[in-house]
C-alpha positions in Angstrom: 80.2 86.7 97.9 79.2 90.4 97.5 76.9 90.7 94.5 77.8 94.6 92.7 75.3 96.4 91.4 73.8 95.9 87.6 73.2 92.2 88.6 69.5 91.8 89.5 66.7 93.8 88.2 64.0 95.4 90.2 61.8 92.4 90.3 64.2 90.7 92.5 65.7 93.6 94.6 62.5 95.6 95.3 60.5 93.6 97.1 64.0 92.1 98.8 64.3 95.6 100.3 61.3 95.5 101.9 61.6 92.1 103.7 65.2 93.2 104.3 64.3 96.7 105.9 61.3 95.1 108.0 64.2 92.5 109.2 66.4 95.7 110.2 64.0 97.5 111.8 63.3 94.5 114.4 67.4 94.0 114.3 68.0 97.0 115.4 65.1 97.1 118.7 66.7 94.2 119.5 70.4 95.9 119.5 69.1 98.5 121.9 67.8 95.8 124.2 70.5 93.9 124.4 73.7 95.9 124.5 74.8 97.6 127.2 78.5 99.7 128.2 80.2 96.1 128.8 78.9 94.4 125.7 79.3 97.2 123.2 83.4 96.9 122.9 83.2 93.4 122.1 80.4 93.6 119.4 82.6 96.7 118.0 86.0 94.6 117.8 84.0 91.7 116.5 82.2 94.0 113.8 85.4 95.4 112.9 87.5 92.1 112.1 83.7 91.6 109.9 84.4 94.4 107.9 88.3 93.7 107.7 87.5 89.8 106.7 84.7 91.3 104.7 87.0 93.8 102.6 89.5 91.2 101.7 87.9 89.3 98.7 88.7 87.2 95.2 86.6 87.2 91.8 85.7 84.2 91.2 84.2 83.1 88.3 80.0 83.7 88.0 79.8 87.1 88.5 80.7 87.3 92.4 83.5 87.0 94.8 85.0 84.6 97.8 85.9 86.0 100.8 84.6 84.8 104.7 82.3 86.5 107.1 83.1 87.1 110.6 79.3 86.6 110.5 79.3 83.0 112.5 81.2 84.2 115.9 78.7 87.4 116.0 76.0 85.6 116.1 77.2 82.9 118.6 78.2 85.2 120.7 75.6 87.9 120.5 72.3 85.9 118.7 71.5 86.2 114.9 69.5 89.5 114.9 72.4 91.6 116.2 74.8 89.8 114.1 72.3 90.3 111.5 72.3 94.2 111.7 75.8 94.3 112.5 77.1 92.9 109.4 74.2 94.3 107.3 75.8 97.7 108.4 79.3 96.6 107.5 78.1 95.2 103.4 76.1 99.0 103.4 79.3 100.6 104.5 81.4 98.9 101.8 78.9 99.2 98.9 79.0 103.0 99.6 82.5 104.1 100.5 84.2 101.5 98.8 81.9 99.9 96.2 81.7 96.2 97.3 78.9 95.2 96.3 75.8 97.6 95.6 73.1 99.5 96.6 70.5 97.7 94.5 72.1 94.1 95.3 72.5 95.2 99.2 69.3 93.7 100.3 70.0 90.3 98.4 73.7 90.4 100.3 72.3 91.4 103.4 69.8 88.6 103.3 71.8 85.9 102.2 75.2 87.0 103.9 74.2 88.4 107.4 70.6 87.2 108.1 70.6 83.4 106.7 74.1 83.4 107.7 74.1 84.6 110.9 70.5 82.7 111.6 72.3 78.8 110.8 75.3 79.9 112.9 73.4 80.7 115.8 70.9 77.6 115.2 73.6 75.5 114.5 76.1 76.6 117.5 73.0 75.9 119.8 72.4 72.6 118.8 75.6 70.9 118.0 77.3 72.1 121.7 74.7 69.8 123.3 76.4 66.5 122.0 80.3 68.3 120.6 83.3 70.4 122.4 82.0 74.4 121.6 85.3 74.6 119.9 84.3 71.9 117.2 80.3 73.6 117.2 82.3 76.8 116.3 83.5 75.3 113.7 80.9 73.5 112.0 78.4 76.8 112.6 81.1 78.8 110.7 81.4 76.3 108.1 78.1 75.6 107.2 77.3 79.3 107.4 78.9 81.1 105.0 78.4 78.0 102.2 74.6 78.2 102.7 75.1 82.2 102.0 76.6 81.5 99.0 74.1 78.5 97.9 71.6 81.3 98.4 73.6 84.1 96.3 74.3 81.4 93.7 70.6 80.5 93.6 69.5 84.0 93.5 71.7 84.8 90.5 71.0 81.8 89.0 67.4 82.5 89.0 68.0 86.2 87.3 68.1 85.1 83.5 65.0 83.2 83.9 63.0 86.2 85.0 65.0 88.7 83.3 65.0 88.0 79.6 64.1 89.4 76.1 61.6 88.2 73.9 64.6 86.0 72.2 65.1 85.0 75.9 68.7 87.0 76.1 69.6 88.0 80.1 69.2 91.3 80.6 71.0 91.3 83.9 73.1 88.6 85.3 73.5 86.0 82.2 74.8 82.8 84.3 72.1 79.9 84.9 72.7 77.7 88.1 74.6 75.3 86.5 77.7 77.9 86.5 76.8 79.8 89.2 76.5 76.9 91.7 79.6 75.5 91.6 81.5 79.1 90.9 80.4 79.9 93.9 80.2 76.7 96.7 83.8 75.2 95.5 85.6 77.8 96.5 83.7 78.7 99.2 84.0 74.9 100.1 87.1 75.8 101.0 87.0 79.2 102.8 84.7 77.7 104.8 87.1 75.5 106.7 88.8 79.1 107.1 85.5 80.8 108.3 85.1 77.6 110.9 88.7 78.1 112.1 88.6 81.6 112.4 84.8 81.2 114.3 86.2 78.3 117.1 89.7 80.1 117.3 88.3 83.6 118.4 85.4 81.8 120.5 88.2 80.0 122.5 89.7 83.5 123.3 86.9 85.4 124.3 85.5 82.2 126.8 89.3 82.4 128.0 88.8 86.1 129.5 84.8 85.5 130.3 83.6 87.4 127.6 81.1 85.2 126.3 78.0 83.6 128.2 76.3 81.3 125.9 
């Protein structure tokens, strides 16, 4: 889902920087909050798996990748903004040391991946565990998150040749319209998100099992 660099022009990713940085700044007051000596090692472990699941991706088709998130059990576990730095941290991280993604796409990933997808999670989790098992909210929350990141990365680069054109109306950045870069990007992740969903309720179940979470 990691959008590289070269793919949106400044239009887009300037003025995504700002809304993203403002979003960090407020993250990351909320981190020093809310974290404490016992909390810390779980958001680490949870943050690294992120990065792990994060690292391990496939091209797909329409100028992006598949791969799931980690992003959903953060966020149910700690809230959406410290999931939200967190994993913004983690796509950072791999667009510099290992050039997943980019630095002029970051903001656009960081939006779409960690705070949309981390926001629905959380919203999701807390609603759905009033009337379902927390085991089957998990899994739903995971779900739905990471395909509504990628209905917001395929919209984004969907939108590029439209704004980004020649005067013979030519892309001059990412050439796809929606109609490829919709489906490239929600059938597969369709799919991966039954694995994000099992991945979210399976660790969930473990970490209520040794009275690490309180939600």
């Amino acid at each position: 889902m990691h959008i590289p660099d070269g793919f949106i022009p400044p239009i887009v990713y300037v003025p995504a920087y700002i809304v993203d940085l403002g979003l960090l700044v407020y993250g990351f007051k909320k981190i020093k909050q809310n974290l404490n000596e016992d909390t810390l090692p779980t958001l680490s472990v949870l943050s690294a798996l992120s990065f792990i699941l994060m690292s391990i991706s496939f091209p797909v088709f329409g100028g992006t990748s598949v791969h799931i998130t980690g992003v959903a059990i953060l966020s149910i576990v700690f809230g959406y903004w410290i999931s939200f730095f967190s994993t913004s941290l983690i796509l950072f991280l791999q667009a510099v040391l290992f050039g997943e993604g980019g630095i002029t796409s970051f903001p656009v990933n960081s939006l779409s991946i960690s705070f949309f997808g981390s926001l629905s999670a959380y919203l999701i989790f807390k609603f759905l565990k009033n009337f379902l098992k927390e085991e089957i909210s998990c899994f739903i929350s995971g779900w739905v998150s990471i395909n509504l990141s990628a209905l917001i990365v395929a919209l984004v680069l969907g939108l590029i040749p439209l704004i980004a054109h020649d005067n013979s109306g030519n892309p001059l950045y990412f050439p796809f319209s929606w109609n490829v870069t919709i489906p490239a990007l929600l059938i597969p992740h369709f799919l991966a998100g039954i694995v994000e969903g099992l991945y979210t309720a399976s660790v969930y179940k473990i970490l209520k099992s040794k009275g690490l979470v309180n939600v």
